[in-house]
N, C-alpha and C positions, 0 to 999 in steps of 0.2 A: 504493500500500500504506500502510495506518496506520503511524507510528512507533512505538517501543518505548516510550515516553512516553504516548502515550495507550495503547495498549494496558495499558500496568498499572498509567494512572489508572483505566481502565473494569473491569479487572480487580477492584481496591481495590474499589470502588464495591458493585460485584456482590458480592464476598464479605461488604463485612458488610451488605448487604439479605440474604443469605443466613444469617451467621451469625444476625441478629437475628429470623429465624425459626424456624431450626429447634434451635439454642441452648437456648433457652426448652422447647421439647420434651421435654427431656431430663430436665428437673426437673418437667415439667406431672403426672404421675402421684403422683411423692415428696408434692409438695407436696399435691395435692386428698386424698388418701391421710392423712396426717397434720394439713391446716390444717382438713380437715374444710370441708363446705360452707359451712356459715356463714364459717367463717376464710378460707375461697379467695374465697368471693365477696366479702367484706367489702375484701380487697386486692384483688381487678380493681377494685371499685367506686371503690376511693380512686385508681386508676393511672388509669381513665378521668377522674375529675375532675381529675385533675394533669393530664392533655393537654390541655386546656385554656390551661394557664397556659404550655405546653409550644409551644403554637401560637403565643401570646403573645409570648413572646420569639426564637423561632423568626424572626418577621415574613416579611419576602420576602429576607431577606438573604442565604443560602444561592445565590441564583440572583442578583439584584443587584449584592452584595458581591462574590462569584465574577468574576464581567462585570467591575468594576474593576480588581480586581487585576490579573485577566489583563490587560488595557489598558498598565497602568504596573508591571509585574511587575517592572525593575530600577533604578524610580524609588524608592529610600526614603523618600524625604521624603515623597510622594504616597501609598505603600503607608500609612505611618507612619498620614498623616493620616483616610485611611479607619477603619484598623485601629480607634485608640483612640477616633474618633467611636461607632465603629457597637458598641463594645465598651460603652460607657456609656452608649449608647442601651440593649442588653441586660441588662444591669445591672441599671439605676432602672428597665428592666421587670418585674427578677425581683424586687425591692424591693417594688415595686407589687402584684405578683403576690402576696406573701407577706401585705402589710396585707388581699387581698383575699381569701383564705383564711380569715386568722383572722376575718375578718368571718363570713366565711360559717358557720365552726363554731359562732358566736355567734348568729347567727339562723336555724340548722337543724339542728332534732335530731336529723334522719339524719347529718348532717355530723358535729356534736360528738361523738355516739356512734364515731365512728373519729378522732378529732382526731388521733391520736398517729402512725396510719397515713397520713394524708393529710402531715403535717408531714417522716416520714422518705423519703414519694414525692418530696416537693419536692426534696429535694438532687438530683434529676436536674435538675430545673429550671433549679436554680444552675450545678450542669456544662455542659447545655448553653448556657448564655446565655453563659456564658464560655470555652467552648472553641471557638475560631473555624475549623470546617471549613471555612468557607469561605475563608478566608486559604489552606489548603492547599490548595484544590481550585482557585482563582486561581494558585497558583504550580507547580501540577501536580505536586504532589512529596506524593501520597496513600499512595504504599508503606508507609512506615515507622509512620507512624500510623492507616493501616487495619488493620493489621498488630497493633499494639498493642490497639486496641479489642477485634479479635477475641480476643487473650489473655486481657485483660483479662474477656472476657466466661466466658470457658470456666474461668478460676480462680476465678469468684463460687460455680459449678456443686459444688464440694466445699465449701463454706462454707456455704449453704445444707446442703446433707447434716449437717454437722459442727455447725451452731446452730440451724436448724429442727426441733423433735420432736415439739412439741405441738401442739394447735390453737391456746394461745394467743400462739403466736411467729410470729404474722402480721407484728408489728411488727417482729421479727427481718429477715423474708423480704423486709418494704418495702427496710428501713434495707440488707442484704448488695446486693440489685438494682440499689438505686441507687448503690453505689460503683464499676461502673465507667465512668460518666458524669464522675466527679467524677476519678478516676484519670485518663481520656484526657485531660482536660483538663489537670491537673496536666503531664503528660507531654510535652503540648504547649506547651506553655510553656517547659520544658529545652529542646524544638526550636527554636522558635525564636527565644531566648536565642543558642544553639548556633549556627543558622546567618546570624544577628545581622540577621534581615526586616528588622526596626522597630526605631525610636527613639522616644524621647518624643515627645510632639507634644502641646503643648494643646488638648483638643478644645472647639467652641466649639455656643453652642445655635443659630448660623444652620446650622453644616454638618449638625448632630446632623438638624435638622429635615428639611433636603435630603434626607440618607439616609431618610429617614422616608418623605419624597415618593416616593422614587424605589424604594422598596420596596413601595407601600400596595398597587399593582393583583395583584403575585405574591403578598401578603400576603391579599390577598382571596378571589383565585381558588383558591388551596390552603386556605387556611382553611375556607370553606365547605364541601368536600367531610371534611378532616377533621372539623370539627363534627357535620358530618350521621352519620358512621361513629361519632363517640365516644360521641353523645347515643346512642348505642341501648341503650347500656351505661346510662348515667347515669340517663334515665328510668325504664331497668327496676328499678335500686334503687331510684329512689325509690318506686317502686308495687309492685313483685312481690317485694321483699327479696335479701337476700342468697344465697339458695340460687338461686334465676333465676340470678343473676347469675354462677354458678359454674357454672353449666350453660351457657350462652349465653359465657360466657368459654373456657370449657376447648373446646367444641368451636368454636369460631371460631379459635382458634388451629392446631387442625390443619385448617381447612380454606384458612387463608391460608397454612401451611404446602406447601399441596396443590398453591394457586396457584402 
């Protein structure tokens, strides 16, 4: 029989692949409704180009980092030295990520023309690169901050209502979406402070690279397929505009809902 330990890490798991479905649902009507085609599809546009950068720092480490910790789960020093390597590896990706943004806005006038949108998607970016599921999902202790995400996601749901009205508060709708990426993170970090994982550890650029190595093939093989799903998005703004893109958005959503 499974233990109660994985059952309600796989538990965790499921629920918020679940909430980060059907969540979103809830507001898909409010929003096409008031951001108006042009406005919805102008932010799917900008949220497909951020997954990009999303992938980016994402790397293989979710599945990698995971695999270690579990190994040395009540070694700190070891935990430690993963932690802050693979944490400033994510980092100076999102760094990198962000010089490569503003590039882009700079030599594409579909891009510039949403600069402001693409800029308040990033803060997910930052969240994720810095909130380390994978440290929790190594020490098998996903309840409390699956738990949280999922709140986090359902309290965005009235904020959105209470500062979206117009079409032009697309940028509203980026900037509210992406704070609860930046929240879990936050949150995670009290945890664990709280249950005192990690210590300092100097991270160094031989180990930094290691993890790099030892992420690049899950890095690759997830990468490609998301790329292939995101470009569908990305190409169609650049060719068919903004209203495609809210069509081909909104109903992709309830059909991976459906999934």
């Amino acid at each position: 029989m499974l233990d109660k330990t994985l059952i309600k890490n796989i538990t965790s798991l499921f629920s918020i692949k679940i909430a980060s479905y059907l969540i979103p649902l809830v507001t898909l009507p409010y929003l096409v409704r008031v951001l108006e085609p042009v406005g919805y599809g102008q932010l799917g546009f900008a949220i497909a180009i951020i997954n990009y950068f999303v992938i980016l720092v994402n790397y293989g480490f979710d599945l990698s980092a995971t695999q270690k910790i579990a190994q040395c789960n009540n070694d700190i020093v070891k935990v430690s030295k993963i932690f802050w390597n693979i944490t400033f590896v994510r980092a100076f990706a999102a760094i990198i990520g962000a010089g490569l943004l503003y590039l882009s806005t700079v030599i594409s006038a579909d891009l510039y023309a949403i600069r402001d949108l693409l800029f308040f998607c990033y803060i997910t970016v930052i969240g994720i690169a810095l909130y380390p599921q994978w440290l929790f999902q190594g020490k098998e202790q996903l309840g409390l901050i699956s738990s949280s995400q999922i709140i986090f996601q359902v309290l965005n749901i009235p904020l959105l209502f209470l500062f979206v009205n117009i079409k032009e508060d697309a940028g509203k709708a980026a900037l509210i979406s992406s704070l609860p990426t930046l929240l879990t993170f936050l949150y995670s970090v009290h945890l664990i402070k709280k249950r005192k994982w990690i210590e300092w550890c100097q991270p160094s650029i031989n180990c930094m690279v290691k993890e790099l190595k030892d992420g690049w093939h899950l890095f690759i093989s997830s990468a490609a397929i998301s790329i292939y799903t995101t470009s569908i998005i990305v190409v169609l703004g650049f060719v068919s505009g903004p209203e495609s893109v809210a069509i081909y958005v909104a109903a992709n959503r309830l059909l991976k809902a459906a999934l």
